[in-house]
N, C-alpha and C positions, 0 to 999 in steps of 0.2 A: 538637446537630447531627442535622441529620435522616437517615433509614436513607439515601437514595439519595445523597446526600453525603458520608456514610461511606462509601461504596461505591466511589464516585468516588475517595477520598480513597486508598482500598485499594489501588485499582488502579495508580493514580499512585506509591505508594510500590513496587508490582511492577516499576513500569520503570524505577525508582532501582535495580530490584536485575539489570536484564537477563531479567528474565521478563514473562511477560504470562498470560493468559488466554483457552482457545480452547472456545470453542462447538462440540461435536461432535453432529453428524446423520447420517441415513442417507436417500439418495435409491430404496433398490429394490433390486431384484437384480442383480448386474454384469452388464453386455454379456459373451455368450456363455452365459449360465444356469451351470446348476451350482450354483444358488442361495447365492450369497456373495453379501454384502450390506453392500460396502465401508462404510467410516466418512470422513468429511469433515471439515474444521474451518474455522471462521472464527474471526477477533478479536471477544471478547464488546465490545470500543471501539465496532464496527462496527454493533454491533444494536442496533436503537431497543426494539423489544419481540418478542415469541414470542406467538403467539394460534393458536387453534383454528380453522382456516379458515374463514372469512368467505365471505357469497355475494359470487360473483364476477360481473362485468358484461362480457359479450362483447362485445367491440367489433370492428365491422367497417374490415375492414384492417388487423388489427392488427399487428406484426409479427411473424415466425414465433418463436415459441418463448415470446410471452406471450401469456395464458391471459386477460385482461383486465383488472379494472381493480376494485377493492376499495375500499370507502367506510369507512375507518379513522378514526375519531370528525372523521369531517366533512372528512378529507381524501382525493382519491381518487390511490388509489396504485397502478400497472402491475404486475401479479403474473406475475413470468417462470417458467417449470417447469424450474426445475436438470434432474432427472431428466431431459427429451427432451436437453438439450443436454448430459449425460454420456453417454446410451445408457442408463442404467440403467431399470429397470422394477418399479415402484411395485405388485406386488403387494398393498400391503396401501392402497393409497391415498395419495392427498396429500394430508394431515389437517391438516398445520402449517405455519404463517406464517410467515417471518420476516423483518420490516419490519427494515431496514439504513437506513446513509447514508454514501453515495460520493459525497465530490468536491462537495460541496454539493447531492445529487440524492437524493432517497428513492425505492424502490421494493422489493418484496417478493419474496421466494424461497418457494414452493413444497416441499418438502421433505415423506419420508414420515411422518419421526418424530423428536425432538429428544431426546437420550442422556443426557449430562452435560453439566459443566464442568471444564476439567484446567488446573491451571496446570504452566506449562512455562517452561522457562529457553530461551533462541534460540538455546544451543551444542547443543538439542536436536532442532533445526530444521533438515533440510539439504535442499539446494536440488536440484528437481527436472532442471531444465533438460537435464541431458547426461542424464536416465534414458529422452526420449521423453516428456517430460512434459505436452506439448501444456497444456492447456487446467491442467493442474496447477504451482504454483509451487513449490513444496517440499514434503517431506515430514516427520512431526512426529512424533519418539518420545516415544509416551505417555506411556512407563515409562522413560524416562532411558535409562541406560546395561543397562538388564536386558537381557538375552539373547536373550529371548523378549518382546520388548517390542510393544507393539501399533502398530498404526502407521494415521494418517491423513492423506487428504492434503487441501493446501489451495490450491482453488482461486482460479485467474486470476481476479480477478472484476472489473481494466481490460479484459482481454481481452474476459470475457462482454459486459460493457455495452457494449464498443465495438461487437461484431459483432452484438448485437440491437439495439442503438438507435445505428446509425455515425453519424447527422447530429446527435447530440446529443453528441459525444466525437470531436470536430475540433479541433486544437490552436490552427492557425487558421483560422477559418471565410472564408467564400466572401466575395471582396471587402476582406477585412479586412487595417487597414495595422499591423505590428506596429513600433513603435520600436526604431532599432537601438541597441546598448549595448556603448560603449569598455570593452575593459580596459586593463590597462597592458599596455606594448608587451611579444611576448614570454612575456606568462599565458594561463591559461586558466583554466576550470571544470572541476573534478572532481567527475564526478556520479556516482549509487548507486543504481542501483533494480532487483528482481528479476525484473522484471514483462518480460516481452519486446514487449510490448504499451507498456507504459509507456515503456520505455526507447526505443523509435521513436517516439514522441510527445515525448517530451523531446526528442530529436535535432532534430527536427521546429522545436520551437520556437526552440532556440539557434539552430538554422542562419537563421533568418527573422530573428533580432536580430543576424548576423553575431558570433555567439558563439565561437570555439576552444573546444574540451573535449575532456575525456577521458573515457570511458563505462566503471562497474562495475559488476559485476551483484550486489554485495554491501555489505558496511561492512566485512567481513575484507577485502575487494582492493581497496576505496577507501582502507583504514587502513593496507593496506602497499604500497599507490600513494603515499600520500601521504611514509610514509618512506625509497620511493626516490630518489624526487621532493628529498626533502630531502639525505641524502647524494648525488645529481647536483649539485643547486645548490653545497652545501658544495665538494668537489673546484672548480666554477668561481669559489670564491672570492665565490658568492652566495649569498642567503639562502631560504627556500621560497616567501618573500612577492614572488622574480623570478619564480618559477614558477607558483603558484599564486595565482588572486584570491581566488575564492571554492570555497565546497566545499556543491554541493545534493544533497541526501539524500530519500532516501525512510525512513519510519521502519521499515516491518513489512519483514525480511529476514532470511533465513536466515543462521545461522553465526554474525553479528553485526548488532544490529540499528541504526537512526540515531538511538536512544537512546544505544544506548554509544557509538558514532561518534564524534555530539557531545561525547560526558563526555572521551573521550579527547583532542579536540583541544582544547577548552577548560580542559583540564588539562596539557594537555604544554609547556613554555614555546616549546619550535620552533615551535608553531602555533596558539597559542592568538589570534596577533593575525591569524588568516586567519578571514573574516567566513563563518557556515553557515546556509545557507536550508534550511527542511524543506519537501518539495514530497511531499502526502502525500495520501492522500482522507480521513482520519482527519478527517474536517470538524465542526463547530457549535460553538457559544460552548466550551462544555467542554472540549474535546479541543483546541481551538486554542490556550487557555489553558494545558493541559497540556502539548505539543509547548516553548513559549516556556519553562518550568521548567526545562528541563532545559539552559539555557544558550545556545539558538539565537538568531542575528539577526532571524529573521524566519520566516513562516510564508509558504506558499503553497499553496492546493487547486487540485489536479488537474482537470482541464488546463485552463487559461485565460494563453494564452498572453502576452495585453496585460496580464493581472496579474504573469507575473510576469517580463514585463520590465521594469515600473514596482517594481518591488518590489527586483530585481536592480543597477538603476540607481540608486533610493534608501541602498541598502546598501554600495555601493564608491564610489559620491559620501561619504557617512555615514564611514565608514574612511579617505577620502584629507583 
């Protein structure tokens, strides 16, 4: 087996176990000086490679907050500057690359300097949202339960791509007819995503297929939505399958992620025969392949609305 398959292979058994792996950087000096020199993290899923910055090619017009356009072995890819859009200040320069893939879209981040790698469990993961978190989703103890434990946070990065490139992160685009999708009379969708940005894009799209749903911001309140949901139905003398059709998920989530989401309904007999789409940007042959392991009906990348109402509709036609 070769090293980068190993690798693959690695990681994939991390999210059998409810962890993952976060790529930690530093963009500058925080807004306000005092020279603190926050730490960041993203999903190493997320990053194609790490390179020494490349000449970069100004393009005029570009849009605010990318720097140009980078010829990465023959392919050219929009280099946005994390740093302008956190406020931070890149004292020491932006030295390093980091070529990503969202949603089926490649393009590269800017960043001053690349740290380590830290695996983490997602009960170690807690969600930004009610702290003021803006542009940040949650925040990630380094060091588990230690006291003094370090802490990084991990940025929105629906959000970024949506407000620097808006016309390319439309759920449905201009003109476009999306097909509408029966449920049984009476269900809905229960959806999961952390993203506040994502989660109004999902809305976006059920509402256009004439979807009912129910909106979480996690897998822990999707997972005990789902069991209220089921003791409701129980008392009316029905089952979860009156309540709920399907259940779409995002994978990367604080508290609990739509790894274990999945495992758990797929193992719990109340709901194992309730169908799960993973609606995720964790995109390309690999990770798609990986997403499907872990017991899901289907996959979907973010955001492509007529996918995945053809996908949604495949799935609960596929179940009745």
């Amino acid at each position: 087996m070769s090293k980068e398959l190993r690798e693959i292979d690695e990681r994939t058994n991390l999210a059998s176990n409810s962890m993952f792996e976060l790529l930690l950087f530093r963009l500058g000096e925080a807004p306000g000086g005092g020279g603190r020199r926050e730490l960041f993290g993203i999903n190493v899923f997320k990053v194609r490679e790490i390179l020494v910055m490349p000449e970069i090619t100004v393009m005029v017009n570009a849009p605010q907050h990318v720097m140009g356009i980078a010829n990465v072995r023959g392919q050219m890819i929009p280099v946005i500057n994390l740093a302008a859009i956190t406020g931070c200040n890149p004292t020491k320069g932006l030295g390093i690359l980091l070529v990503t893939e969202f949603a089926r879209t490649t393009q590269a981040f800017a960043v001053e300097e690349v740290n380590e790698i830290v695996r983490l469990g997602w009960k170690h993961v807690l969600s930004a949202e009610n702290n003021g978190g803006g542009l940040v989703t949650s925040i990630a103890r380094l060091d588990g339960d230690a006291e003094n434990t370090r802490l990084a946070q991990v940025l929105d990065v629906e959000q970024i791509l949506r407000d620097v490139f808006p016309e390319q992160h439309q759920v449905v685009k201009d003109g476009e007819e999306v097909h509408q999708v029966r449920l049984p009379p009476g269900t809905v969708v229960l959806a999961a995503d952390d993203s506040a940005v994502a989660r109004m894009m999902i809305e976006e799209g059920l509402k256009a297929m004439g979807i009912p749903y129910i909106m979480t911001k996690t897998g822990k309140e999707a997972w005990e939505k789902l069991q209220s949901l089921s003791e409701d139905a129980k008392k009316e003398g029905k089952t979860i399958r009156d309540k709920v059709a399907l259940v779409l998920t995002d994978l990367e989530m604080p508290e609990m992620d739509g790894f274990t989401l999945t495992r758990n309904i797929k193992q719990d007999g109340r709901f194992n025969q309730i169908p799960v789409v993973i609606h995720s940007s964790l995109t390309g042959t690999t990770n798609e392949g990986h997403v499907r392991s872990v017991g899901a009906d289907a996959y979907i990348a973010k955001f492509h609305a007529e996918e995945m109402s053809s996908t949604l509709r495949d799935v609960l036609l596929h179940r009745r």
